[in-house]
C-alpha positions as CSV (number, residue, x, y, z in Angstrom):
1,X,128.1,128.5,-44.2
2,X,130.1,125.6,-45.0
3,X,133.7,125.9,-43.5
4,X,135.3,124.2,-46.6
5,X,134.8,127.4,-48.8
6,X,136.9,129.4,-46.1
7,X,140.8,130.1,-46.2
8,X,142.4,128.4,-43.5
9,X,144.0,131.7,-42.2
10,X,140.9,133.2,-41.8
11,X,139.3,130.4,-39.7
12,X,142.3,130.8,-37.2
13,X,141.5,134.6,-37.2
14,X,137.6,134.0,-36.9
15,X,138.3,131.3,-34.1
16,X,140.6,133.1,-31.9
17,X,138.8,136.5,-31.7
18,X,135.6,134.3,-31.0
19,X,137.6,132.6,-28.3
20,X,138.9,135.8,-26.3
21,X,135.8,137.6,-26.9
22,X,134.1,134.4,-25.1
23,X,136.7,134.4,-22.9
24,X,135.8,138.2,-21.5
25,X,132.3,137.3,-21.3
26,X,133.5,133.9,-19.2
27,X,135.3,136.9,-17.1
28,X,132.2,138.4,-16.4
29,X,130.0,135.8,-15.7
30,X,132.8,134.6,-12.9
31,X,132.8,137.8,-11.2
32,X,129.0,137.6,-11.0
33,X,128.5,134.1,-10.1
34,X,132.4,132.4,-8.8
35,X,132.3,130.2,-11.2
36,X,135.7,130.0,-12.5
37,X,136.0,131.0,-15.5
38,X,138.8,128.5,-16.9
39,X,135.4,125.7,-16.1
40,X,134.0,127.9,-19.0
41,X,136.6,127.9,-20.9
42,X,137.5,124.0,-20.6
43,X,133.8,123.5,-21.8
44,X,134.1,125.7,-24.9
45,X,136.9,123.5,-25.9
46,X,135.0,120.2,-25.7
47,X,132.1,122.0,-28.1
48,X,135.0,122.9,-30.0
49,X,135.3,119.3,-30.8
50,X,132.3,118.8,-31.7
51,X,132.5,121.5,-34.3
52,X,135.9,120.8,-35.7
53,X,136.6,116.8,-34.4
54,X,139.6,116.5,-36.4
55,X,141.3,119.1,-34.2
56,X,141.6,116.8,-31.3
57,X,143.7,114.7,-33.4
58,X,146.3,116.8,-34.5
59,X,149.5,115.9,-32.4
60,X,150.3,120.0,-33.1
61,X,147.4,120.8,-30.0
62,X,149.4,119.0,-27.5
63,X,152.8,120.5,-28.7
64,X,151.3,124.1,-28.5
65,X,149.5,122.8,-25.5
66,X,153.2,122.5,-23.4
67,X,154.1,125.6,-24.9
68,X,151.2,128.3,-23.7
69,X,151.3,126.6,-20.5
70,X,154.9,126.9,-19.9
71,X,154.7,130.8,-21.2
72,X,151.3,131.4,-19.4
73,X,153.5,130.2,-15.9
74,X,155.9,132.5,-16.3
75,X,153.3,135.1,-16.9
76,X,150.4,134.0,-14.2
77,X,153.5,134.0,-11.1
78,X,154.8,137.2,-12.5
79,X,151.6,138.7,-12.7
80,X,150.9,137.0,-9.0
81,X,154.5,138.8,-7.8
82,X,153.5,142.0,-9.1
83,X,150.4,141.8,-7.2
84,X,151.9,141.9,-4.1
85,X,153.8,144.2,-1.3
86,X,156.2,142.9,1.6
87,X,155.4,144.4,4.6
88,X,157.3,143.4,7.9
89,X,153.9,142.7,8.7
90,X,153.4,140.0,6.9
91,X,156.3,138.5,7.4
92,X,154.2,135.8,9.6
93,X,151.8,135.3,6.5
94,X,154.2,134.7,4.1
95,X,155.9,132.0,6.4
96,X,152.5,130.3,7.2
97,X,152.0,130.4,3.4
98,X,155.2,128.6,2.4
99,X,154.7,125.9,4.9
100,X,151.2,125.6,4.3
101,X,152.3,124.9,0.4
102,X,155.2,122.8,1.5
103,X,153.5,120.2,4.0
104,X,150.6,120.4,1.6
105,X,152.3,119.3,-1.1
106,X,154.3,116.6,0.7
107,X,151.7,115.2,2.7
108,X,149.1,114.9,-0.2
109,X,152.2,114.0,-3.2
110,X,152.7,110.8,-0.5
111,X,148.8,109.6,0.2
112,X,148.1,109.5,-3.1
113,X,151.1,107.7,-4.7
114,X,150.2,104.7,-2.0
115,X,146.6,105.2,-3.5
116,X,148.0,105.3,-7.3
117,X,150.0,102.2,-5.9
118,X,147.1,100.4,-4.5
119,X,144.6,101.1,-7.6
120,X,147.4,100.5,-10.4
121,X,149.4,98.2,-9.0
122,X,152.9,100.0,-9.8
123,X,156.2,101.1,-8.3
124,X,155.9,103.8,-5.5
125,X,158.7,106.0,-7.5
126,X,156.4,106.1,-10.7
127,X,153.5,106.4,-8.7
128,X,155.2,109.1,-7.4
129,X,155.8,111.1,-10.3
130,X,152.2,110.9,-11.0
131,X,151.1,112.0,-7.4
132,X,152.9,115.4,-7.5
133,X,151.0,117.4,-10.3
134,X,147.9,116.2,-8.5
135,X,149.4,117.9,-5.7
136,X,150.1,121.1,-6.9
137,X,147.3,123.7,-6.2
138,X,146.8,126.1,-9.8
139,X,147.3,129.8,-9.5
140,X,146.1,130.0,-12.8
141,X,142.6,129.4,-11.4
142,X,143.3,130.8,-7.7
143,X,144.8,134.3,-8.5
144,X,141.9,135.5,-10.3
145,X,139.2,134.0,-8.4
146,X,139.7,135.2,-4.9
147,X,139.7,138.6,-5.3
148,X,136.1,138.8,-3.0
149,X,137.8,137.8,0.2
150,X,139.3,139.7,3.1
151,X,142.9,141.0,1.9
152,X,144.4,138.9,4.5
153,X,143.3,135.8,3.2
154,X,143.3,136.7,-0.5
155,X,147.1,137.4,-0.3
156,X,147.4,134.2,2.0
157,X,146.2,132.4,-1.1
158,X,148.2,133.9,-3.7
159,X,151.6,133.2,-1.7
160,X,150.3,129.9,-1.0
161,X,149.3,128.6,-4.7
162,X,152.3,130.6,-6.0
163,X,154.7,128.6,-3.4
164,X,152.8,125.6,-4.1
165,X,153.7,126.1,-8.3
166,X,157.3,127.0,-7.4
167,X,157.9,124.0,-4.8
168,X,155.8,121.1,-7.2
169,X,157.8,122.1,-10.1
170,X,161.1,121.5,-8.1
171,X,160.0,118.5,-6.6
172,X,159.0,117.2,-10.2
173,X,161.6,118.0,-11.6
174,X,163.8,116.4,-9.0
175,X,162.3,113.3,-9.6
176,X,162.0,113.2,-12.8
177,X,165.6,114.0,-13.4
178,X,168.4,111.9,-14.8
179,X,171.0,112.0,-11.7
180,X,171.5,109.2,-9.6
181,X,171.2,109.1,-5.8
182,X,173.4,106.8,-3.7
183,X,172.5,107.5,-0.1
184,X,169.8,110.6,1.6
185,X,172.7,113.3,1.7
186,X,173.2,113.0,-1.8
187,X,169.9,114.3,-1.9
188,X,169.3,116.4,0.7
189,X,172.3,117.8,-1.3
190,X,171.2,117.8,-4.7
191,X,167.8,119.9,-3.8
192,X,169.4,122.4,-1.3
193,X,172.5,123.2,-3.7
194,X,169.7,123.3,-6.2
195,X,167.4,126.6,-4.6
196,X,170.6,128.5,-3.0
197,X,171.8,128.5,-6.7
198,X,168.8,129.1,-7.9
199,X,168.5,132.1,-5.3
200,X,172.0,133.7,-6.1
201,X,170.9,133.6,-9.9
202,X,167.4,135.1,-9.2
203,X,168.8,137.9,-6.8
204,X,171.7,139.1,-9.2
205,X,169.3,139.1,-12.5
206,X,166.5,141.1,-10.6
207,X,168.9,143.4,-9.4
208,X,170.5,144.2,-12.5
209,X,167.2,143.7,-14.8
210,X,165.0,146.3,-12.6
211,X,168.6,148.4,-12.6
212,X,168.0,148.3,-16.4
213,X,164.8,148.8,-16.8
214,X,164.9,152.6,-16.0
215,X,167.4,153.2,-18.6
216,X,165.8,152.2,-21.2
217,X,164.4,154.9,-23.5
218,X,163.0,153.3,-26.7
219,X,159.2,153.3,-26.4
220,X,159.7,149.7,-27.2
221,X,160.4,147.7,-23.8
222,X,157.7,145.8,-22.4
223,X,157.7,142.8,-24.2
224,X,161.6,143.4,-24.4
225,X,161.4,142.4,-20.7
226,X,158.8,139.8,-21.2
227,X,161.3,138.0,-23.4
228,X,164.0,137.9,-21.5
229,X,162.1,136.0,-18.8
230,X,161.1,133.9,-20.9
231,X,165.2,133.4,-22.1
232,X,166.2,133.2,-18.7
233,X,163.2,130.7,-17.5
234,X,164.5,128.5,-20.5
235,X,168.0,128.6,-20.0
236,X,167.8,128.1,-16.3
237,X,165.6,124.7,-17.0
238,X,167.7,123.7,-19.2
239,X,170.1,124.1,-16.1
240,X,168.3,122.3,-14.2
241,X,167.3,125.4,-11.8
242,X,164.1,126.2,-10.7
243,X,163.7,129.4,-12.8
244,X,160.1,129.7,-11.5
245,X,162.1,131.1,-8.3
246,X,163.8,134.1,-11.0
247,X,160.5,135.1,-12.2
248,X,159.1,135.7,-8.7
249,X,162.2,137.3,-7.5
250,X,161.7,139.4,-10.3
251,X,158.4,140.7,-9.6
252,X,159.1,141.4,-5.9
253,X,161.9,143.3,-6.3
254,X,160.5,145.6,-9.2
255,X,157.3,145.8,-6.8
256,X,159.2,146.4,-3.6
257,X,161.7,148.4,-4.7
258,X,162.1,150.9,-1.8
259,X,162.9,147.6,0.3
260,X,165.2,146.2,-1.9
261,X,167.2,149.2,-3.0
262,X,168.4,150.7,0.2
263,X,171.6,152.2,1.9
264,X,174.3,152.3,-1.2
265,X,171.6,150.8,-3.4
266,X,169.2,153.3,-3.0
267,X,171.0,155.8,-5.3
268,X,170.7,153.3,-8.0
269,X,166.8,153.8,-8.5
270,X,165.1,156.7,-9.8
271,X,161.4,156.6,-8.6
272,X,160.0,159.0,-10.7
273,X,160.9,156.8,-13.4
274,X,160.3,153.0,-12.3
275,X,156.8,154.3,-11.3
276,X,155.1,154.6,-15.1
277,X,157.3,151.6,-16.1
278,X,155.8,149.2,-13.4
279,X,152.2,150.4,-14.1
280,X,152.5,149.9,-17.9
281,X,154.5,146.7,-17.3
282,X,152.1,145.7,-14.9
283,X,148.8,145.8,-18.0
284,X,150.7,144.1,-20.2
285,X,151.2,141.3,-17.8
286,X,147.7,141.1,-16.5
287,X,146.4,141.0,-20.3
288,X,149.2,138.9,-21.6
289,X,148.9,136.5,-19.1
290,X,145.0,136.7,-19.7
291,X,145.6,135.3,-23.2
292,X,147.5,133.0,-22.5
293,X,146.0,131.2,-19.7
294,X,142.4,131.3,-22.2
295,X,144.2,129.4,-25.0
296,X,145.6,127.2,-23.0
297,X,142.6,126.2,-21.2
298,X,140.7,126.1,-24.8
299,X,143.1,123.8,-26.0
300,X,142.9,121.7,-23.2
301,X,138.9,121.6,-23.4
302,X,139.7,120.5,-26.8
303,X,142.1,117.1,-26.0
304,X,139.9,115.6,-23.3
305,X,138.4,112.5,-23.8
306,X,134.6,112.4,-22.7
307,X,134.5,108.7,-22.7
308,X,136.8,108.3,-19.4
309,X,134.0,110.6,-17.6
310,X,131.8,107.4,-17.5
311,X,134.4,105.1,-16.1
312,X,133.4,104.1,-12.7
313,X,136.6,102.7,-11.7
314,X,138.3,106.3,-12.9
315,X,135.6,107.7,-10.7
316,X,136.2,105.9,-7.8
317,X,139.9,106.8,-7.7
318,X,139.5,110.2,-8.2
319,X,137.5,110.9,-5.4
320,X,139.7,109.1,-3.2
321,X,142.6,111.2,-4.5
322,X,140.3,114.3,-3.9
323,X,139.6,113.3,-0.7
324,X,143.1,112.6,0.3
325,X,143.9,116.6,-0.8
326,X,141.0,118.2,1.3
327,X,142.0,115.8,4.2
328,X,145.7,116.9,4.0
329,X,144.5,120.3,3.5
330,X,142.3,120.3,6.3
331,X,144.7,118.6,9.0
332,X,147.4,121.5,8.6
333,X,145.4,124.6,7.9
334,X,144.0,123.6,11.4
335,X,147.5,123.2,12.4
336,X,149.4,126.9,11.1
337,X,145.7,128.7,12.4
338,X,144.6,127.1,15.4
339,X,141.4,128.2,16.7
340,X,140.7,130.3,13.5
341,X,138.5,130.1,11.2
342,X,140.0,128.5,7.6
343,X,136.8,128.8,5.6
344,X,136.7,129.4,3.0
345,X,140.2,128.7,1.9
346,X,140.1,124.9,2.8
347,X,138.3,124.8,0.0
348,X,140.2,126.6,-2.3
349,X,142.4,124.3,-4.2
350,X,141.5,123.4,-7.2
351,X,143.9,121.8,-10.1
352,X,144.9,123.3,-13.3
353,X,147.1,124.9,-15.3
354,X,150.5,122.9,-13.8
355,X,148.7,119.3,-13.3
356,X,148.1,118.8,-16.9
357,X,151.5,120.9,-17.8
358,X,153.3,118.3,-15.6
359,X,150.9,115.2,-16.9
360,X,152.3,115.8,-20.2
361,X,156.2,116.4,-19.5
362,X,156.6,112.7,-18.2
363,X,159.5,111.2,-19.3
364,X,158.5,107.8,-21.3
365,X,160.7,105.8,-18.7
366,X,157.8,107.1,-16.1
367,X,154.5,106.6,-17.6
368,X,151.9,104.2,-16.4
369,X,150.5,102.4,-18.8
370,X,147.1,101.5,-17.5
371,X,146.6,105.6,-15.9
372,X,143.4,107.0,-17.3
373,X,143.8,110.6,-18.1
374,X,140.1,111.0,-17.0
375,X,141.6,111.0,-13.0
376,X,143.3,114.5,-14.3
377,X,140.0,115.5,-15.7
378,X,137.9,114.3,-12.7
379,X,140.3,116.2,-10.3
380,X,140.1,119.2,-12.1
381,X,136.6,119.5,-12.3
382,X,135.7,118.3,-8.8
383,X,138.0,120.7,-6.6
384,X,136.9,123.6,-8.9
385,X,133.5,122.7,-8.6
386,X,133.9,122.5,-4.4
387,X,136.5,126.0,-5.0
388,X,132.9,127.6,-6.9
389,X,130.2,126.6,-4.5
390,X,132.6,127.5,-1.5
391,X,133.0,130.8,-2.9
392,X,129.1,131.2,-4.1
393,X,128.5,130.5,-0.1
394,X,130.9,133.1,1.0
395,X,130.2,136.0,-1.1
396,X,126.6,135.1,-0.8
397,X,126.9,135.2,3.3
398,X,128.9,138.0,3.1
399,X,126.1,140.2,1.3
400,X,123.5,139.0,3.8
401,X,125.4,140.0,6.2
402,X,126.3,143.4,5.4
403,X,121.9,143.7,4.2
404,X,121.7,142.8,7.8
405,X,124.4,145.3,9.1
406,X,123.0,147.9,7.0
407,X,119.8,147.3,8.3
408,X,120.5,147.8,12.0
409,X,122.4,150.7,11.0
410,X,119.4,152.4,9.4
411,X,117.4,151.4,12.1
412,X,119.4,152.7,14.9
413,X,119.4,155.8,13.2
414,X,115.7,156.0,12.6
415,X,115.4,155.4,16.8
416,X,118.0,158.2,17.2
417,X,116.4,160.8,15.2
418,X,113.1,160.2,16.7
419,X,114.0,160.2,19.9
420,X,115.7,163.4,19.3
421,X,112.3,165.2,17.2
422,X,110.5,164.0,20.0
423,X,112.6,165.4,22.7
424,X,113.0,168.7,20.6
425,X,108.8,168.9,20.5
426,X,108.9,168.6,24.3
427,X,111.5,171.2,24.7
428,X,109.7,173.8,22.6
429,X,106.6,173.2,24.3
C-alpha cells in the first residue's frame, strides 16, 4: 500500500489508534517484564522515522512536543495526588520524601553543572540551567512502574519523584527568569515569597473548586474540571508561580477530604456525593493522563537523533553525569534511612518526561552551543535501563522468595499432619 494514495486525515487516524493500541500492549509487556514501558514507546518513535522521515523535520513535532508534555504534567501529578492518602502516619514519610527530593536535586543540579563546566567549557550559571532537568527524577516513568513494591516504599517514591517535579520546575524556573538579584536575601526572598503565594493560591482554589464540584449537576463535568487546571496551571505560570504546587493541592484535598474539611468546614461537604465524583474523576485521569504521556513519548522517539548515540565524547559525559546522580542518590538515601535497606529505590530514578520538557523551554540567552542533545538521550536511557534491571531483580527475588516461603509452609504442614495420622493410628490401637 503506497501511503501517497491515502487522505492525510486518515493517516493521522490510522497512526494514532496504531499508537495507543501499541501503547496498551507496551503496558502489558511492562507489568510482565519492568521494562518501562515509555523505553517502548521512545523506540516506536525512532521506527516511526524510519517509516515517515519527513516527520522528524516538521518544526510542528517539537511545538506539539512542549504542549502534551506540559498537559501530560498536570495530568501525571494529579493523577499521582489522587493516588494518595495522608495519614498522621506518614507524616515521617512524606518529610523524608521532600528532603530526599530537595537535597537530591541540589546536590546532583551542582556536580554536574561543574562537570557540564569542565567538559564544555562554559559559565557555571548556564551550566546550571542545563544541570537541573538532568536532575529532576520523572514521575511520568516512576508512578506507573513501581507499583510491585511494598506500599511503604511505593508511596515513598511517588512523593519523592512528585516533589522532585514540583521543586525542579521552581528551581528552573527561578533561574531561568528575567529578575535581577543584587545580594542572597534578594533571593532567598524571591523563592520563599514565591511558594507561600503559591501555597495561599493553591489552598483557596482547592477549597473552593472541590466545594464546587459537588454542586455540579450536568452529566458534563469531568473534563470541565480538567480544564480549569489546565487555566489555572497557565495563568499561574504566566505569574510566575509554581502552579505544579495548585495541582497537587488539588488532588490531596479532593482525596483527603475528611481531613481537610473539618470543624465549621465539615458541613460544607456531602460525602455521599464527592464519593462517585472522585471515582469517575479519578478514570478519567488515569486514562487521560495515559494518552497523554504515550504521545508525548512517541513524539519524542520520533525527534531523536541516532547519530549522537555513537559519539564517544557524548558518551563519556553522560556516564559521568549518571554517575554523579546515583552517587548523590546514594550518599543521602543512606543518610534519611540509616541502617535500612534502600534497595531497590536507589535505583529508581530515571529521567523523562520533565528533562526533555525543560531541555526545550531554554531561553536562547541560555543555550550552549556546543551541548549535544545525545547527553539527554544517553541519560534517559541509561537510568531507565539500571530503574528496569533493578526492578527485574526485585520482583524476581521477591517470587523466589515467597516459592521458598510457600514451600516451607507446605512442608510443615505435611510434618504436622503425619505426625498427627501417626499418633491417631497409635491411639486407636
Amino acid at each position: 500500500m503506497h501511503f501517497d494514495y491515502i487522505k492525510p486525515e486518515y493517516l493521522i487516524m490510522i497512526g494514532a489508534s496504531l499508537i495507543i493500541i501499541f501503547s496498551f500492549i507496551f503496558n502489558f509487556i511492562s507489568i510482565k517484564t519492568n521494562i518501562p514501558s515509555v523505553l517502548l514507546l521512545m523506540m516506536l518513535g525512532v521506527a516511526i522515522q524510519f517509516i515517515y522521515p519527513e516527520l522528524k523535520e516538521n518544526p510542528l513535532i517539537s511545538k506539539a512536543l512542549v504542549v502534551v508534555g506540559k498537559v501530560g504534567l498536570i495530568l501525571i501529578v494529579l493523577e499521582a495526588a489522587l493516588d494518595l492518602k495522608i495519614k498522621k502516619d506518614k507524616i515521617r514519610l512524606i518529610i523524608k520524601s521532600f528532603l530526599m527530593a530537595l537535597f537530591g536535586l541540589i546536590g546532583s543540579s551542582l556536580l554536574i553543572a561543574l562537570g557540564i563546566q569542565y567538559f564544555l567549557e562554559t559559565s557555571f550559571y548556564e551550566a546550571l540551567v542545563y544541570a537541573v532537568p538532568l536532575s529532576i527524577m520523572s514521575s511520568a516513568i516512576i508512578i506507573p512502574s513501581v507499583t510491585m513494591l511494598s506500599e511503604y516504599k511505593k508511596e515513598f517514591m511517588i512523593y519523592e519523584s512528585t516533589f522532585s517535579d514540583i521543586l525542579g520546575i521552581i528551581l528552573f524556573q527561578f533561574l531561568t527568569s528575567s529578575e535581577e538579584f543584587y545580594s542572597t536575601t534578594d533571593v532567598v526572598f524571591s523563592v520563599s515569597s514565591n511558594i507561600v503565594i503559591t501555597i495561599i493560591v493553591a489552598v483557596a482554589f482547592s477549597y473552593i473548586t472541590v466545594w464546587s464540584i459537588q454542586k455540579l449537576t450536568s452529566h458534563v463535568k469531568l473534563f470541565l474540571i480538567i480544564a480549569v487546571l489546565m487555566l489555572v496551571y497557565a495563568l499561574g505560570s504566566i505569574s510566575h508561580l509554581s502552579s505544579l504546587i495548585i495541582i497537587l493541592f488539588f488532588g490531596l484535598i479532593l482525596n483527603n477530604t475528611d481531613i481537610f474539611f473539618i470543624g465549621r468546614f465539615k458541613k460544607l461537604i456531602q460525602k455521599e456525593r464527592i464519593k462517585p465524583i472522585f471515582k469517575e474523576f479519578y478514570v478519567i485521569t488515569l486514562e487521560s493522563a495515559f494518552i497523554l504521556r504515550t504521545f508525548f513519548f512517541v513524539m519524542f522517539g520520533v525527534t531523536i537523533s541516532l547519530i549522537s548515540l555513537v559519539n564517544y565524547e557524548v558518551a563519556i559525559q553522560s556516564i559521568a553525569f549518571v554517575t554523579i546522580l546515583y552517587a548523590v542518590r546514594f550518599m543521602f538515601l543512606k543518610i534519611i534511612f540509616w541502617n535500612k535497606s534502600i534497595t531497590p529505590e536507589l535505583f529508581i530514578a530515571p529521567r523523562g518526561l520533565i528533562t526533555v520538557l525543560l531541555f526545550y523551554t531554554i531561553p536562547a540567552k541560555y543555550v550552549i552551543e556546543n551541548f549535544n542533545q545525545g547527553i539527554l538521550l544517553y541519560t534517559i536511557l541509561i537510568t531507565s535501563a539500571i530503574m528496569t534491571i533493578a526492578l527485574v531483580v526485585k520482583k524476581g527475588g521477591k517470587n523466589i522468595s515467597d516459592v521458598l516461603h510457600d514451600y516451607d509452609e507446605l512442608h510443615d504442614t505435611i510434618e504436622r499432619s503425619l505426625e498427627e495420622g501417626h499418633h491417631n493410628f497409635e491411639n486407636d490401637n
